[in-house]
C-alpha positions, 0 to 999 in steps of 0.5 A: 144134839152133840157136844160142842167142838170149836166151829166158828160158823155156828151161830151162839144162841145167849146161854139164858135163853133156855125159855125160848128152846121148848122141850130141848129134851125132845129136839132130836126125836120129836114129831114136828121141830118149829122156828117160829119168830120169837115175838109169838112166845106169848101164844106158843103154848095154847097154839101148840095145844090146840094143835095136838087136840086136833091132830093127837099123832104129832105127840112130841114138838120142839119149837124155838122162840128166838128172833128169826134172824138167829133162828136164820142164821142157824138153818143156814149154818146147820146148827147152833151153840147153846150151852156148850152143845150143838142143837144141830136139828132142822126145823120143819117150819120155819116162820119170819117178820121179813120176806127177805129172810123166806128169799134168802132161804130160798136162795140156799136151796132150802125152799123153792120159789112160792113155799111160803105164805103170809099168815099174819100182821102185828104193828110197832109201839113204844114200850116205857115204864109205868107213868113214863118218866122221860116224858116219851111223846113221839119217835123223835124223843128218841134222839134226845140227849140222855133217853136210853133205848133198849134197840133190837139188833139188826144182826138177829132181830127182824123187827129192827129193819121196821124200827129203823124205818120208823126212824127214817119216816119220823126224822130222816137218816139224821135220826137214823143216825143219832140213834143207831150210831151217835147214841149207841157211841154213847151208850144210849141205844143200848143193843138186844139179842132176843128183845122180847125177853131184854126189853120188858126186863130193862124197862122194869127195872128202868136200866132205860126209858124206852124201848120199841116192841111189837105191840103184842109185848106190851099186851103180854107185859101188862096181863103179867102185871109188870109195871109198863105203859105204851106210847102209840108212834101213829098209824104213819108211822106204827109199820102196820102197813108193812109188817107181815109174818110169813111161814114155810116148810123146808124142802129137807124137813124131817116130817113133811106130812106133820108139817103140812098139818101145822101150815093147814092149821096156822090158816083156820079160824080157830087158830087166827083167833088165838093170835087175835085174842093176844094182839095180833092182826089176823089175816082176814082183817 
């Protein structure tokens, strides 16, 4: 990491974010550095574990946990601001939620054509208080007058082109649109950087009604005993069908053969079984 000079191309990653940058202090001479799609915070910790027990060589790792498309938009840039500093490392892996960001990659030169793989699936519910107070049935009570939504931003957040889907099959580009601009307008649809952490925060303590997650968070919200209940979209309209995780090494990583460890045992049993037991769909299902 270096101090930060003025450069306006470098992404800012939020200054409270801290909790999502894993062993920062390690980030210029660790063994393995991972970017991997921010809604995995919850599992990160007993993966990486399991990991070094059967690989006890790679002794130090660095991984972020941010939403992809920030992490994205660091690669692409070469670094990113936190803090006044520049983290200016490149990851060895990098994992996503959208095919897109994996071709934009390669686009760039930092992957060739087949590098990544899918690993694994998730779906979409709606995150809401305890007890639901705004009486949130169905997707389309998003559109309602005065509900206020915690809304992943599309500039950072991948999971907002699945939420924005949702949207459209639920109630056409009118939905879209009251939601994304005429609410937003209003001060209803209220934007995240990093979802994951604003949401179950904003829903807690009922600054909004509603918020769509992953699954997932939900399940990690409520073994954290906070005060959340969920609402099912349905199966037509969850995104289960089309939500698939991907992952790759870069061309230019800096630890190429610890890399390929890591990729060899995102794919074992052993570790699809973790995600599983945190909500995950695993591969094989």
């Amino acid at each position: 990491m270096v101090e930060y000079q003025e450069k306006s191309d470098f992404p800012v990653i939020p200054s409270d974010r801290e909790d999502d940058l894993h062993n920062l202090d390690f980030a210029d001479s660790a063994d393995l550095v991972l970017f991997v799609a921010g809604n995995q915070f919850m599992v990160m910790d007993e993966l990486i574990r399991v990991f070094q027990e059967e690989h006890s060589d790679v002794k130090t790792i660095f991984y972020e946990t941010l939403p992809p498309g920030l992490e994205l938009k660091q690669i692409l840039a070469g670094g990113a601001v936190f803090q006044n500093r520049v983290i200016d490392v490149i990851p060895d892996i990098y994992a996503s939620v959208t095919e897109k960001a994996m071709d934009r990659l390669e686009r760039n030169g930092f992957i060739t054509k087949g590098d990544y793989f899918l690993y694994l699936h998730n779906r979409i519910v709606l995150m809401v208080p305890e007890s639901n107070p705004a009486g949130i049935a169905s997707v389309t009570d998003l559109g309602r007058q005065g509900v206020r939504i915690s809304q992943p931003n599309p500039e950072y957040e991948d999971i907002a082109y699945y939420i924005v889907d949702m949207y459209r099959q639920a109630g056409g580009e009118g939905l879209v649109h009251r939601i994304m601009e005429e609410k937003r307008a209003e001060g209803t649809t209220i934007m995240t950087v990093v979802h994951h952490r604003e949401t179950p925060l904003r829903i807690v303590k009922r600054t909004v009604d509603v918020g769509p997650v992953w699954a997932t968070e939900v399940i990690h919200a409520r073994k954290g005993d906070l005060s959340v209940d969920m609402v099912e979209p349905g199966e037509d309209l969850d995104q289960s069908d089309r939500i698939n995780y991907y992952i790759c090494r870069l061309k230019n990583a800096a630890h190429p053969e610890n890399a390929e460890k890591y990729l060899d045992f995102i794919q074992s049993a052993r570790a699809q079984a973790i995600y599983e037991a945190h909500g995950f769909v695993p591969l094989s299902r």
